[in-house]
N, C-alpha and C positions, 0 to 999 in steps of 0.2 A: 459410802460405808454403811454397813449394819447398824440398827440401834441396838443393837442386842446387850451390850453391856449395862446404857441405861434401864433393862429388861431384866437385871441379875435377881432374883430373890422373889421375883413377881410370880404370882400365884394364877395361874386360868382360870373363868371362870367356866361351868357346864354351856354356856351358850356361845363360847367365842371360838369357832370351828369354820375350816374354808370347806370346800369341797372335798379334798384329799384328805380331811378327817383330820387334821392337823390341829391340836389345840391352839391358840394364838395366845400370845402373851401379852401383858398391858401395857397398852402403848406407854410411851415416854411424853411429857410436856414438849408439844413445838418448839425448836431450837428458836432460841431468840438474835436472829443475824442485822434484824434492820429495827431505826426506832424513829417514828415517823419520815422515815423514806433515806437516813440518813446507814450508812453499811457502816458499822462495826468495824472499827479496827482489829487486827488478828491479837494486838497487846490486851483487847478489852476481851475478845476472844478465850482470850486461854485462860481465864477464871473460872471458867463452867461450860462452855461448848461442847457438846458429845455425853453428857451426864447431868441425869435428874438423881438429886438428892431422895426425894418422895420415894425413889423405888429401892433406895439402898436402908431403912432405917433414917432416913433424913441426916444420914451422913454430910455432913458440907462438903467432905473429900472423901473420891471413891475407894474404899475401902481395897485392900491389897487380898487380891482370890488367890489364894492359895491352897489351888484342886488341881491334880490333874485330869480331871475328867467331869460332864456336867449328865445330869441326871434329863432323860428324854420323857415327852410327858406322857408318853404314848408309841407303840412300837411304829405307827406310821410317819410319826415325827424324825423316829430317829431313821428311818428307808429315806427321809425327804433330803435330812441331811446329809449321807452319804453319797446320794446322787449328787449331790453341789458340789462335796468336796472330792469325788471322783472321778468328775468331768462330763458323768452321764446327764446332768440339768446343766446347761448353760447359765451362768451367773454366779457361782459360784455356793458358798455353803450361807443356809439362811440360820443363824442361830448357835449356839455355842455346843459344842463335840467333844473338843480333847484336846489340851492344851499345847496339842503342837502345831494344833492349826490354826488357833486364835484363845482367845481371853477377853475378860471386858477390861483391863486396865490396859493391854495391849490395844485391844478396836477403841478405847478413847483416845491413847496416843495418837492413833493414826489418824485419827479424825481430825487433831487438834496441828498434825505437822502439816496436812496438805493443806488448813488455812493460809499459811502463811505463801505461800507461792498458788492459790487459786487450784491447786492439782484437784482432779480429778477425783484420786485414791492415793494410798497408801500407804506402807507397810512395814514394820520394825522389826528388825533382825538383833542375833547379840555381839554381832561387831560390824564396824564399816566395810572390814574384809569379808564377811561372812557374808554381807548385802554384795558387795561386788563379786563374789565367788557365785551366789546362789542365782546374779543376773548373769554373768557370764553361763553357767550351765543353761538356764532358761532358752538363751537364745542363740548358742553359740553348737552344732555338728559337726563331729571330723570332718575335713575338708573346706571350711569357713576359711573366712580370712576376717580379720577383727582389724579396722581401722581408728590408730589412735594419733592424741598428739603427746607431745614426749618434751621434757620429762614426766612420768607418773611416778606416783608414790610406788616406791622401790618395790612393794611385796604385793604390788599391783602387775609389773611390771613381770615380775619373777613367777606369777600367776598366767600371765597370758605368754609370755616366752618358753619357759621351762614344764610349768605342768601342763597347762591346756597344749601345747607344743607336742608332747609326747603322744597328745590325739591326732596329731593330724591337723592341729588348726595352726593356720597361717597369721602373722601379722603383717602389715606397712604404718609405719609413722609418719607424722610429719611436725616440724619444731612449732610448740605454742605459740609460737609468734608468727607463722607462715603467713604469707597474702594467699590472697583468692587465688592467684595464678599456680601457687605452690601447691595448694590444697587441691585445686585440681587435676597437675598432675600424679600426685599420691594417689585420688580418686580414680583416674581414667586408668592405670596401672593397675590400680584393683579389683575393678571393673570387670577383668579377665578371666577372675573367679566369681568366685557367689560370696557377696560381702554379708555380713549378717548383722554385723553390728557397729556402729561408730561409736567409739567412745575417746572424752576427753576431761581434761583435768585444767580448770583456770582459776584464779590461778594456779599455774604449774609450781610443781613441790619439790624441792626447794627454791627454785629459781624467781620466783613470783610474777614470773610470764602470763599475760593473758592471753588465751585464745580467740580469736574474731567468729564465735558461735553462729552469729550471723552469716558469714560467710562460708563457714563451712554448711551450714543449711541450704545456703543458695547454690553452691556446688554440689551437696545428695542431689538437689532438686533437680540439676539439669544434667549431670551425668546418670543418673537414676531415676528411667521414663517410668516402670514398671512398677517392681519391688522395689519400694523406698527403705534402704533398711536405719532403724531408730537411732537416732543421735540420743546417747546417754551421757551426763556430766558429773565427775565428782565436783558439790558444790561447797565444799567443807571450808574453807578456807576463808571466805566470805556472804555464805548464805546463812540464814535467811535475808539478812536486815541487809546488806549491801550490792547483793547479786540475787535475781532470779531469773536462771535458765530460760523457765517454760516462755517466757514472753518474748526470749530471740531466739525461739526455733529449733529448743532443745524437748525432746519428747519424755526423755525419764529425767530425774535430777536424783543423785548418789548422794549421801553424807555417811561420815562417821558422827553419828550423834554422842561420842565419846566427849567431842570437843564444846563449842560455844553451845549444843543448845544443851545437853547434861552439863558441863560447864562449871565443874566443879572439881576435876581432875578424881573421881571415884567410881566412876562405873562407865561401861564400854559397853558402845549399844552400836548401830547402823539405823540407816535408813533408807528407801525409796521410794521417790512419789513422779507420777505421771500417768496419762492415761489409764481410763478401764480396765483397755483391752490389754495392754502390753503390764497394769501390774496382776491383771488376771493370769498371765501365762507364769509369771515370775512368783505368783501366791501359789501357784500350784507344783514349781519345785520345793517353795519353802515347806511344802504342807511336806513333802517327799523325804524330804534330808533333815527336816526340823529346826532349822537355820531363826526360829523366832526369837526374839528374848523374852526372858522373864518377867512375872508377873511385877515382882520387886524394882527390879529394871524402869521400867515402865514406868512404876509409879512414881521413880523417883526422877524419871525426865517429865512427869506434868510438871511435877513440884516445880523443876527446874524451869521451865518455859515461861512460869509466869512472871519471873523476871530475867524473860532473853533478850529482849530490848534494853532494858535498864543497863544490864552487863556489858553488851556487844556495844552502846552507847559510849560507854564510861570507857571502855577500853580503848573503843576508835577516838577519842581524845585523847586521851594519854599516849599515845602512838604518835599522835598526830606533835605534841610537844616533845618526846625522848627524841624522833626523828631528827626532828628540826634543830638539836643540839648536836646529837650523832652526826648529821653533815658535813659540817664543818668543823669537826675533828679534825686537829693533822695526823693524827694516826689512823683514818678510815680512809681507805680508799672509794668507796661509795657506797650510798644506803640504795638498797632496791627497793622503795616503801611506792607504792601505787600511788601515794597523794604529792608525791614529787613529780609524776610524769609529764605534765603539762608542761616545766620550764626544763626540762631535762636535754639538752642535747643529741639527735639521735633514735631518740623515743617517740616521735612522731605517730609512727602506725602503733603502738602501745597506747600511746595517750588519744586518739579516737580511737580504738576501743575502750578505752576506760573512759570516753565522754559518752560513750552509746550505749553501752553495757550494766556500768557502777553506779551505786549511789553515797560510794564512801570508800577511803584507802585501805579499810580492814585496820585489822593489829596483830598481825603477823609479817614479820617481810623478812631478807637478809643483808644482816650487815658482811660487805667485805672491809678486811682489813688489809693495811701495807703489811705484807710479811705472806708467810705461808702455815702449815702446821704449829711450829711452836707458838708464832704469835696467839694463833686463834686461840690454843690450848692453855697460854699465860692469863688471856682474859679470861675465859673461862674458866676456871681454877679459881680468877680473884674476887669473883663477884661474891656479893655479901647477901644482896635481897634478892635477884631473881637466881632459881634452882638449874642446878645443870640436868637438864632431864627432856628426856625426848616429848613428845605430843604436844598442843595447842592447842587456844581456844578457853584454858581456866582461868580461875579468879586469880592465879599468883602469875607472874612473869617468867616464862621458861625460855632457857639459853641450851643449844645444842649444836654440833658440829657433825652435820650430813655427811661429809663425806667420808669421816670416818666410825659413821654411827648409821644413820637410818637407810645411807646411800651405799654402805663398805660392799654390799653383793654386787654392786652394779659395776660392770667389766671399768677401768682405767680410761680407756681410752671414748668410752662413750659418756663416762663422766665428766670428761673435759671439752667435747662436743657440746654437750650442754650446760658448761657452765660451771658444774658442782665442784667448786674448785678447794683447796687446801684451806685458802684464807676466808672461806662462806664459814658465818655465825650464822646460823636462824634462830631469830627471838620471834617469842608472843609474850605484845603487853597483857597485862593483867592489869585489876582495877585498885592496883596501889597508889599512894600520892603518885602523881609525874613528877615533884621536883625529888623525891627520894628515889626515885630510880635515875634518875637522872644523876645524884650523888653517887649511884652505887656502880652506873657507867662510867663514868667520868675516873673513880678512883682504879675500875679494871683495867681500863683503858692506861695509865698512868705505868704499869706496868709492865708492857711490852715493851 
C-alpha cells in the first residue's frame, strides 16, 4: 500500500525531487512490524500500523480528511499521478488525487485489514455489496460464466442472476457442502465457456454450510491448465479471527465490514483484500464508479479494529454457551452452530472442513425450530434482550428469520433445496452476559 497518508500535511523540501521533477514528500517513520525478531500480532498491530503521528500535528489518531480533492505540489506531480490512476503507469496512483480514488484514512484502513490475513493489498468500499458489485464488474464480460457455491447472500445472488444476467453472464453452482467429485463436475461443465470468476460464500448464509476451499482450488487447478480464473470468498461470517481464505487457496477474500470488524451495528462499509495484481484491476473500477467509502467511515472502522479481537473473542464464547443450552431444548429441532460439528451425526465432511479450515465456531449460526412460520415468528416477537433485526457481527444479539426477511426474493423452491426453511431463526451473539441471553432464550422459547 502507499504511505501517503502517513505523508498528509507534510511539506517538500527544495531538494527532495526524483528525476521526473516530482517533489517528494517526507517520508514517514519505518513501520514497526518485528521487535527483536519476534512479528507482531495484527491486535498489537492495529494501534498505529500505516500512520505516523509526527506528520499529522502529533495527533495520536489520524485525524478525519475531510477534502475532496488534494492539492499537487507541482504540475508534474500532478501528470504523474494521473498516469497511475489511468492505467498509463503500471502500479497504480502514487499519492493522494481526489477522493474517489483514495484518502489517507481510507490507505490506513487498508493497510491495517490486509494485516490481519497476511494480503498483499487492499481496499474499502461503502458497502459489502458495493465491494462484491465493483469485483464482480472488475472481472466479470458478457458472455462469462461466474462459478459459485450456493446458498449466497440473497442480493448477492439477485446480483449475479438477475442484473449481471441481463449482460449476458452465465452462472453454475454448486451446494456449500459439495465433495471434490461435485465440484468438479460443476467445474468440467463450465469449462465449456470462459469461466472468469469463482466465487463463494463459507460459511453459507443462512445455512452455516462450509465450503471445502481447498478443494475447490484443487479442482481450478486441474480442470484449469491455462487461465486460472481467481477464487474469490465472502469471508464475513467468520473472518478475520476464525477463517482466513488466503491460506486455503482463496485468491481475493470479500467482507461486509458493516459487521464484526465496524461491529457496532452503525456504519456500512465493505471490503477486499488479496493479491497486487487482481486488487489492482478491481481499484481501478473502484476509481471508475466511485464505489469507496468515506473518510468518516473509515475512521470509524480503525477505531473499531482495535478491539476486533476482543469482540469477536467475547462473542465466540457466548455462542459457544447459548448454543450449548439451545441444543437440548425440546422445542429446537437442531442448532446449526459450527462448534457442534465434530459429534454431529452426518456432518462428517463438514466437520473436516471445519478441522482444516477454522480456528473457532463463530457467533452466528441457525437455530431451527419444531414448527414452521408461526413458531419461529412467536419466538421472535418474545424475545426481550436480543433485537429482531437483520445483519450480524454487533455488540447486541440479533434475531432474524431468512426466509421471510433477507431470503423472501429467492424463488420457493430453491429455498427449500438449500435448506432456508420456515422454522430457520438466524441469531448473532453479541457480547452480553451468556447467562442473560440465555434467560431471554429460554423465556421465548417457552412460548411456542
Amino acid at each position: 500500500m502507499s504511505d501517503t497518508p502517513n505523508n498528509a500535511g507534510a511539506i517538500p523540501t527544495e531538494t527532495e525531487a526524483d528525476l521526473t521533477g516530482v517533489a517528494a514528500r517526507v517520508a514517514p517513520k519505518p513501520a514497526v512490524e518485528k521487535i527483536g525478531g519476534r512479528k507482531l500480532k495484527p491486535s498489537t498491530l492495529m494501534m498505529g500500523h500505516g500512520y505516523d503521528p509526527s506528520l499529522s500535528e502529533g495527533s495520536l489518531k489520524p485525524p478525519i480528511f475531510l477534502t475532496s480533492t488534494f492539492v499537487f505540489p507541482n504540475a508534474a506531480a500532478g501528470k504523474r499521478h494521473f498516469e497511475g490512476v489511468t492505467g498509463k503507469r503500471p502500479g497504480g496512483a502514487e499519492g493522494l488525487v481526489y477522493s474517489r480514488f483514495n484518502g489517507p484514512n481510507q490507505e490506513i484502513l487498508e493497510d491495517r485489514l490486509g494485516v490481519w490475513e497476511e494480503a498483499e493489498d487492499a481496499l474499502a468500499f461503502s458497502s459489502g455489496m458495493s465491494a462484491i458489485a465493483t469485483l464482480f464488474l472488475a472481472m466479470v464480460k458478457p458472455g462469462d460464466t461466474i462459478v459459485h457455491s450456493g446458498p449466497l447472500y440473497a442480493a448477492t445472488e439477485t446480483l449475479i442472476g438477475r442484473v449481471l444476467g441481463k449482460f449476458g453472464v452465465k452462472w453454475l453452482d454448486f451446494p456449500a457442502g459439495a465433495t471434490r467429485e461435485e465440484i468438479d463436475a460443476v467445474m468440467t461443465e463450465a469449462a465449456t465457456g470462459n469461466v472468469a470468476l469463482i466465487y463463494l460464500e463459507s460459511p453459507a448464509n443462512p445455512t452455516n454450510a462450509l465450503v471445502d476451499v481447498e478443494a475447490v482450488a484443487a479442482s481450478r487447478d486441474a480442470i484449469f491448465k491455462d487461465e486460472k480464473p481467481p477464487i474469490a470468498i465472502d469471508n464475513t461470517f467468520l473472518g478475520p479471527l476464525w477463517f482466513q481464505p488466503l491460506k486455503h487457496g482463496a485468491d481475493i477474500v470479500v467482507y461486509s465490514l458493516t459487521k464484526y470488524v465496524g461491529g457496532h451495528s452503525d456504519l456500512v462499509a465493505g471490503g477486499v483484500l488479496g493479491t497486487k495484481e487482481h486488487i489492482n484491476t478491481i481499484r481501478t473500477m473502484r476509481n471508475t464508479i466511485g464505489t469507496i467509502t468515506d473518510p468518516n467511515t473509515a475512521w470509524m472502522l480503525l477505531r473499531s479494529l482495535e478491539t476486533l479481537e476482543l469482540r469477536m473473542s467475547r462473542a465466540g464464547e457466548n455462542a459457544a454457551k447459548v448454543c450449548g443450552f439451545l441444543r437440548h431444548h425440546p422445542k429446537v429441532e437442531r442448532v446449526a452452530y459450527l462448534g457442534f460439528l465434530e459429534n454431529e451425526k452426518g456432518m462428517e465432511r463438514q466437520a473436516d472442513i471445519y478441522r482444516r479450515h477454522c480456528t473457532g465456531g463463530g457467533s452466528t449460526f441457525s437455530l431451527y425450530l419444531k414448527g414452521g412460520e408461526r413458531e419461529s415468528f412467536a419466538f421472535l416477537d418474545a424475545l426481550k434482550i436480543a433485537k429482531l433485526a437483520v445483519s450480524l457481527g454487533g455488540t447486541e444479539t440479533l434475531a432474524s428469520h431468512p426466509a421471510g426477511m433477507t431470503h423472501l426474493s429467492v424463488p420457493d423452491a430453491r429455498k427449500q433445496a438449500l435448506g432456508i426453511t420456515d422454522n430457520l431463526v438466524r441469531i448473532s451473539i453479541g457480547v452480553e452476559d451468556p447467562d442473560d441471553l440465555i434467560a431471554d432464550f429460554e423465556q421465548a422459547l417457552e412460548t411456542i
